[in-house]
C-alpha positions as CSV (number, residue, x, y, z in Angstrom):
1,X,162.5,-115.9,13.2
2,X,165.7,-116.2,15.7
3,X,168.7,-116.4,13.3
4,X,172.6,-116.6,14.3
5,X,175.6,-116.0,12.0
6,X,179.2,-117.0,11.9
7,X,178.1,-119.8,14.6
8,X,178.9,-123.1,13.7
9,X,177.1,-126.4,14.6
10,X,178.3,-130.1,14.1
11,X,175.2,-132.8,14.6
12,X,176.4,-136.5,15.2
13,X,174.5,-139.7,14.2
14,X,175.9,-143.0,13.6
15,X,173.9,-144.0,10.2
16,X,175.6,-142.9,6.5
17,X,173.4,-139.6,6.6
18,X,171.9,-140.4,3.7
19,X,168.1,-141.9,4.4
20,X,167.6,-140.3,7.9
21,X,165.0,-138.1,7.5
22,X,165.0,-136.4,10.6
23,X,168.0,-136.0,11.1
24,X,168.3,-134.1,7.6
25,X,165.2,-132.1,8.5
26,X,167.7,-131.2,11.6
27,X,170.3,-129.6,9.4
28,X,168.1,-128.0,7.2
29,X,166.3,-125.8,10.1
30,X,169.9,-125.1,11.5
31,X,170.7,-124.1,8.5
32,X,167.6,-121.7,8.1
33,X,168.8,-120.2,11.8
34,X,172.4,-119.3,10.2
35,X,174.3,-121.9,11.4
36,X,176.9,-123.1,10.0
37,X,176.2,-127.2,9.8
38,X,178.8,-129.9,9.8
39,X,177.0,-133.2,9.7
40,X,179.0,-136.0,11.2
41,X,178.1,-140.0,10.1
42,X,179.6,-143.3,8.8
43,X,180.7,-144.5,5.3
44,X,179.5,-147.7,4.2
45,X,180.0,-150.4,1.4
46,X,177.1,-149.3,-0.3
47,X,176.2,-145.7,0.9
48,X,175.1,-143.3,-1.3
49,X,176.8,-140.0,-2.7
50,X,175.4,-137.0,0.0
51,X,177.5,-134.7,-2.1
52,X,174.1,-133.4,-3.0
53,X,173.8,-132.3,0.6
54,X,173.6,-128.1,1.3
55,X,175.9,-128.7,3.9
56,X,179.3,-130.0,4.9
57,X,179.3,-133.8,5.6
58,X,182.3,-135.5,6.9
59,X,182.0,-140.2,6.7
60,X,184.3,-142.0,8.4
61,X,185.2,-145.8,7.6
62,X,185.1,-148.2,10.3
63,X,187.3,-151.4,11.0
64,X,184.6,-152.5,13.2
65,X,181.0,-152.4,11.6
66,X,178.6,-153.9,14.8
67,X,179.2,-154.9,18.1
68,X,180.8,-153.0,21.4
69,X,184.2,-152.8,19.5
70,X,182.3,-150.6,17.2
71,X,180.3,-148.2,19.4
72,X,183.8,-147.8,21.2
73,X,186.0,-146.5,18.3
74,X,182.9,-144.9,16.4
75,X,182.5,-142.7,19.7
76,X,186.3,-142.5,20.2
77,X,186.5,-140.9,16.2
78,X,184.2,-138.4,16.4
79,X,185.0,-137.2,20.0
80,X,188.6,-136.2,18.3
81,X,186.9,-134.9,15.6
82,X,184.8,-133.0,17.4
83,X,187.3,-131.4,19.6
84,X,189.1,-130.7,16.6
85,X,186.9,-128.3,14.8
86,X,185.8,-125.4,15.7
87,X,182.1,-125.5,16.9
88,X,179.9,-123.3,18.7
89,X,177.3,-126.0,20.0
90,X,177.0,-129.8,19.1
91,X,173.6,-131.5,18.8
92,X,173.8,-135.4,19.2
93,X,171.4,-137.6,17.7
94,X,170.5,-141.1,19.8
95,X,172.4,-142.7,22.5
96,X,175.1,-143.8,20.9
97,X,176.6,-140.3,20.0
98,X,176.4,-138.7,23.3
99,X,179.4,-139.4,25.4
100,X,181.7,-137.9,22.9
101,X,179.4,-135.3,22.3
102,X,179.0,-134.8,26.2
103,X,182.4,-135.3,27.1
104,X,183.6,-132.6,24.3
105,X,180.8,-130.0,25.0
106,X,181.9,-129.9,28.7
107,X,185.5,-129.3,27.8
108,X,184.4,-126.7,25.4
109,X,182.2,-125.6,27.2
110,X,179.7,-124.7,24.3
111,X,175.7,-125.9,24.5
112,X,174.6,-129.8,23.4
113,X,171.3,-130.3,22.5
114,X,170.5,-134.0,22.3
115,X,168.0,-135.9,20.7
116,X,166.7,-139.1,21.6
117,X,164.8,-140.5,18.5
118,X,163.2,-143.6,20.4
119,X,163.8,-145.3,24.2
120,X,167.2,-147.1,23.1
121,X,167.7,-148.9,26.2
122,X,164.1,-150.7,25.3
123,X,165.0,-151.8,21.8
124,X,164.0,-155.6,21.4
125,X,167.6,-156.3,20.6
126,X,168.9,-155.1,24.0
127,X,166.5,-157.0,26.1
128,X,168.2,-160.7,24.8
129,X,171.9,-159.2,26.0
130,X,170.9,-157.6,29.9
131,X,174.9,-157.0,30.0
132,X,174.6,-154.6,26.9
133,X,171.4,-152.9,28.1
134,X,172.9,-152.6,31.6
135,X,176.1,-150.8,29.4
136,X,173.7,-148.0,27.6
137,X,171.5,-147.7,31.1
138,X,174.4,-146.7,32.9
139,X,175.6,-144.3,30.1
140,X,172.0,-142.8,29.9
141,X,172.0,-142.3,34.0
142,X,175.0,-140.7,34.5
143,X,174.1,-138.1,31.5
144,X,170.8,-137.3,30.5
145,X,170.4,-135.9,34.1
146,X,173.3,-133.1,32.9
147,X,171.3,-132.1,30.0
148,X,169.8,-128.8,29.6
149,X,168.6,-129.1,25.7
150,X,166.6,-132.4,25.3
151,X,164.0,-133.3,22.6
152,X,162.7,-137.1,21.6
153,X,159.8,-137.7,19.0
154,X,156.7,-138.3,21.3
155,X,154.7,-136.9,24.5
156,X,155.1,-140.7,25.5
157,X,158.7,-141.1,25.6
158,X,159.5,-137.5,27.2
159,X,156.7,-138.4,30.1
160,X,159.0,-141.6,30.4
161,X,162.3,-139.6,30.2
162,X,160.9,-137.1,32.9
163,X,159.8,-139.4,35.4
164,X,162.7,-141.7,35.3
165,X,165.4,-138.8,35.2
166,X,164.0,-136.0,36.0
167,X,165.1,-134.4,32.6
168,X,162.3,-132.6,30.4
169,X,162.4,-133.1,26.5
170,X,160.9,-131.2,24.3
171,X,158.6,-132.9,21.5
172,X,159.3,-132.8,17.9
173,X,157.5,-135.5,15.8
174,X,159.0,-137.2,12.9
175,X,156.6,-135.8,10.8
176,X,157.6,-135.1,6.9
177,X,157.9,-132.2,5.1
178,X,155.6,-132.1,2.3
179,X,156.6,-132.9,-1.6
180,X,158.4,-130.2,-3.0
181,X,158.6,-130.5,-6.7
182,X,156.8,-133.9,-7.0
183,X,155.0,-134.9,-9.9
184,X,152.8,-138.4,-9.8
185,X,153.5,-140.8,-12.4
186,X,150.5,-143.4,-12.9
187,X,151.0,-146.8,-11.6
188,X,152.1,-148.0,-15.3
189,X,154.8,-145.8,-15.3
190,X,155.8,-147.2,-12.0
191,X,155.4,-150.5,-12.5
192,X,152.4,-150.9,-10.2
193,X,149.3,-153.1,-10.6
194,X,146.7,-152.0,-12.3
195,X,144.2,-153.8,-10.9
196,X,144.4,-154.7,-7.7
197,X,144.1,-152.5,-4.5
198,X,147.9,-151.5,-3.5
199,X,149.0,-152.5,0.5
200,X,152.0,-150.9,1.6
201,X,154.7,-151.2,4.3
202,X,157.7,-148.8,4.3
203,X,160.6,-148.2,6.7
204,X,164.4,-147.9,7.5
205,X,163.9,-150.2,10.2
206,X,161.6,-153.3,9.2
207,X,163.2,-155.4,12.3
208,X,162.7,-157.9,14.1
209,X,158.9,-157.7,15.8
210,X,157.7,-155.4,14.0
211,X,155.0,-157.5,12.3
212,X,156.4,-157.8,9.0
213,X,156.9,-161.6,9.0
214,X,153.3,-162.2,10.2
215,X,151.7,-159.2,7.0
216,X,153.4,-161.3,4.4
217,X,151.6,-164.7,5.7
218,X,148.5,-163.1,6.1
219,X,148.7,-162.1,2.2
220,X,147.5,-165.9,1.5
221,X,144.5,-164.9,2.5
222,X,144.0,-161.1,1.5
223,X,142.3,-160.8,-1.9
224,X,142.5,-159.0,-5.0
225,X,145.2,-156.8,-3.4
226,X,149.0,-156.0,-4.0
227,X,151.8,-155.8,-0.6
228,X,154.8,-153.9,-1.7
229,X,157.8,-153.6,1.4
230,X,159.4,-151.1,0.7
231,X,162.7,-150.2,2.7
232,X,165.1,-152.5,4.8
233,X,166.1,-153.9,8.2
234,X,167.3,-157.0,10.4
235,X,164.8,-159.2,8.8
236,X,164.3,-158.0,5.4
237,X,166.2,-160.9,3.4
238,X,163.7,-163.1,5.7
239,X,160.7,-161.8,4.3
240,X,162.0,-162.7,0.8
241,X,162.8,-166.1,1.6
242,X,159.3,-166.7,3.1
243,X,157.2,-164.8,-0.1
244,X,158.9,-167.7,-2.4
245,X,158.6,-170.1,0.3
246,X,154.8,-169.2,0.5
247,X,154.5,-168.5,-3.4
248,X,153.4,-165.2,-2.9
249,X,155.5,-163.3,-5.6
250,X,152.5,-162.1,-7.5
251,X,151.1,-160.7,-4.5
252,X,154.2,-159.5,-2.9
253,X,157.2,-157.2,-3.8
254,X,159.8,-156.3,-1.7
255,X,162.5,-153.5,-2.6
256,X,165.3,-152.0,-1.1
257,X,165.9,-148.8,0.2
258,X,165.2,-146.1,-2.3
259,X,165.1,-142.3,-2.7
260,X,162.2,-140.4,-1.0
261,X,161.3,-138.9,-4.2
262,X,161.0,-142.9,-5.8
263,X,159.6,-144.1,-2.8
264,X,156.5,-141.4,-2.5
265,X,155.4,-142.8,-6.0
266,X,155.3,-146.1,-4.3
267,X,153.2,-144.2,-1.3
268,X,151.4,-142.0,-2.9
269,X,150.0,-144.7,-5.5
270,X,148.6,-147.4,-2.6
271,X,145.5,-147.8,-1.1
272,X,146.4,-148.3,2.7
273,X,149.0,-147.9,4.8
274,X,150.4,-150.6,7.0
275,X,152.4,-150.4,10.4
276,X,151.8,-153.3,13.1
277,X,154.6,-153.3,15.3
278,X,154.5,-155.8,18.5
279,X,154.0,-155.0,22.1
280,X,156.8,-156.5,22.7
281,X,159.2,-153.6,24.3
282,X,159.1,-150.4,25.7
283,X,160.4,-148.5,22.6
284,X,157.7,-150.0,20.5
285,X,154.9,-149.5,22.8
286,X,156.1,-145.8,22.7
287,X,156.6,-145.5,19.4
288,X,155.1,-143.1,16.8
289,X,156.5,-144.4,13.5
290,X,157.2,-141.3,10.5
291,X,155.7,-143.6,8.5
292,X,152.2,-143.2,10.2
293,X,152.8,-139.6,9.0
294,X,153.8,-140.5,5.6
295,X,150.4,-141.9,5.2
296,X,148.3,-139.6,6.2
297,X,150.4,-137.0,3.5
298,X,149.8,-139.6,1.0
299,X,146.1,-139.8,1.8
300,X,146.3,-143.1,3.0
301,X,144.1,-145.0,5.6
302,X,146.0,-147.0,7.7
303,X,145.9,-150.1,9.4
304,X,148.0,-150.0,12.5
305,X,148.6,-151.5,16.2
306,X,146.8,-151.0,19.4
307,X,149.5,-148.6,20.9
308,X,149.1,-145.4,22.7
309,X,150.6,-142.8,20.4
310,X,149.7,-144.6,17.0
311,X,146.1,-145.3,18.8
312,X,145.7,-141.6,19.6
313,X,146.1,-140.5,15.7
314,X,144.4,-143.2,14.5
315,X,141.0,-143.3,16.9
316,X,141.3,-138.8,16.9
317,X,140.9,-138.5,13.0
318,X,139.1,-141.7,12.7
319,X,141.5,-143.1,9.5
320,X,141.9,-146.6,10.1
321,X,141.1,-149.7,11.9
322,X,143.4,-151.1,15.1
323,X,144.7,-154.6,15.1
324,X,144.6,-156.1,18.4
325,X,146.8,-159.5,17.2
326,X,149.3,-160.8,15.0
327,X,147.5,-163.6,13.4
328,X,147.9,-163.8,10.2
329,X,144.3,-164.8,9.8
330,X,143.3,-162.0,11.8
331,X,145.5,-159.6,9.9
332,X,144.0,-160.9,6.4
333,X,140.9,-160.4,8.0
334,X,141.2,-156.9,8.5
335,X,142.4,-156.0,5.3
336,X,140.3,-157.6,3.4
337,X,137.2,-155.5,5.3
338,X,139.6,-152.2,5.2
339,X,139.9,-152.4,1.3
340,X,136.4,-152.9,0.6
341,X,134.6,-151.3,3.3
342,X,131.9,-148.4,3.1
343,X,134.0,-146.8,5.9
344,X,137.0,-145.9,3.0
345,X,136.1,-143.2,1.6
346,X,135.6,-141.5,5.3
347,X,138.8,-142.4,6.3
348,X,140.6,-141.6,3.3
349,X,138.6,-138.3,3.4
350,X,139.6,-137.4,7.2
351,X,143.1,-137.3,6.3
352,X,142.8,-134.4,5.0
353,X,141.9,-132.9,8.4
354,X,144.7,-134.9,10.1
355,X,147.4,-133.5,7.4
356,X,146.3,-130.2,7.7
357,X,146.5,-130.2,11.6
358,X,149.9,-132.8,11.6
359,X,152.5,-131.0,9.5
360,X,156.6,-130.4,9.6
361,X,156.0,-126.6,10.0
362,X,153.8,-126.8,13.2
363,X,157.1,-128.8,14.5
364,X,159.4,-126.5,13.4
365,X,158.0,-123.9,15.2
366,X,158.6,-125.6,18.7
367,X,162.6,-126.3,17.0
368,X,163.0,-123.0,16.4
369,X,162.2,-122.0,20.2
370,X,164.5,-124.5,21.4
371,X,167.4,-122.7,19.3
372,X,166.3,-119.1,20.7
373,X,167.2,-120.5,24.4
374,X,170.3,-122.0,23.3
375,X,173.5,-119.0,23.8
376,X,171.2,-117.6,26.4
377,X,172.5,-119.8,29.5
């Protein structure tokens, strides 16, 4: 394995650090390489201690907490704090870290490796405000073409990168590193039904279109089965005003973001597996969400959208069912036949196969490559 010493990285991202998987999985294989790691974020309110972390973290607090005004003086920090430390290479997670990463590694003139964790310019919030999106376009053109170390999550989104800017990235999928030190409790001990078949839906980013408003009305009609929403997002304190609005609190429970070790007992203890984002954008048509991959760890058939990358895993290892709609009706529908079809034991006995041939250390291997070619330019 290629390893470096004394050489010190810092990797940007604009979250607290504390629930990004990937972005932790990052630090921990620069860390394997012998690099030094500085990870750079943002300190919230509420964000958690990452004093736990086995590497240096610096959080910044920020006047400005959304908005342009915030993007501006988040970039302006942490290019001053990254031409103030020593560093031998910078690696810049999303969009909106890389001009001060870009701008600072040219002055410095030390290797950037960037990584684009969906199509930002495509997000459903963008497409309402064409003056923002125009903003991040232009900022995307006049870079990404620069670039020499590019990788994004999906063959999708680096065939879209590569035809629009000529720019190849390399693929590393947001899959998860399996449980290390993970015991089971039953469902008792966590507080789970008993008797009813367990439906899940997790995620960072339960947002706006991505299906979550529509699976909570369908539950009227799903039966003898549990929903738990597990994470948070733009319209997470929507979906608990419409389960009381619906009465659906003995059927539904929503919780906040948790630990990964809490959450797996959430995971590991369902029965399916539950991600219908919209067609609605670019970025979700593209997308290939982790938690597809948490599923499949967990044993999990899933039920999922008709979109290309999701459609690929799903239809390849035959471990689910497609939803073409988002009628609730037509959601119910499809549950209900998922959780008591024949067909479940097959699929929950071909993720095995797709586990097995899906797994963080096939992905690492293509990381560590990337970090062989990096002081050789």
């Amino acid at each position: 394995m290629f390893t470096t010493s004394s050489k010190t990285i810092i990797v940007s991202v604009i979250n607290d650090l504390a629930t990004d998987q990937r972005v932790l999985r990052t630090c921990s294989v620069l860390k394997e390489h012998g690099f030094e790691v500085i990870l750079f974020g943002r300190e919230l309110k509420d964000s958690p201690s990452v004093s736990h972390l086995p590497y240096n973290t610096r959080r910044v607090k920020m006047l400005f907490t959304k908005g342009p005004l915030f993007y501006f003086f988040y970039n302006l920090r942490l290019y001053f704090f990254l031409m103030g430390n020593k560093a031998d290479a910078l690696f810049a997670n999303d969009l909106d870290t890389l001009w001060a990463n870009y701008r600072a590694a040219r002055i410095k003139n030390i290797p950037l490796i960037y990584d684009s964790h969906e199509l930002f310019c495509e997000v459903p919030e963008l497409q309402k405000t064409p003056m923002k999106k125009r903003i991040w376009e232009r900022l995307e053109e006049r870079i990404i073409p620069k670039l020499k170390h590019c990788i994004t999550v999906n063959q999708s989104i680096a065939d879209h990168f590569k035809l629009k800017y000529g720019t190849t990235f390399s693929v590393i999928r947001n899959i998860p590193e399996e449980p290390k030190d993970f015991t089971l409790k039953t469902k008792q001990e966590s507080g789970i039904p008993l008797n009813k078949k367990i439906l899940i839906l997790q995620g960072a980013g339960i947002n706006i279109d991505r299906g979550a408003e529509e699976l909570v009305q369908a539950m009227q009609y799903v039966n003898d089965a549990h929903l738990f929403i597990i994470g948070g997002g733009d319209v997470f304190g929507d979906l608990k005003k419409l389960t009381i609005q619906l009465n659906l609190g003995s059927k539904i429970s929503i919780k906040d973001k948790m630990p990964k070790s809490e959450l797996l007992q959430y995971t590991f203890n369902a029965d399916l597996g539950i991600s219908i984002d919209k067609d609605t954008n670019l970025n979700y048509h593209f997308s290939l969400p982790n938690k597809i991959f948490d599923y499949i760890q967990a044993g999990l058939p899933v039920l999922a959208s008709n979109l290309p990358e999701i459609k690929n895993i799903i239809t390849r290892y035959n471990i689910g069912c497609l939803t073409e709609g988002h009628d609730p009706k037509q959601i119910a529908e499809k549950l209900n036949y998922m959780i008591s079809s024949d067909q479940y034991s097959i699929w929950k006995e071909n993720t095995k196969k797709a586990a097995a041939e899906n797994n963080w250390e096939t992905e690492k291997k293509q990381f560590s490559s990337i970090l062989e070619t990096l002081f050789k330019d």
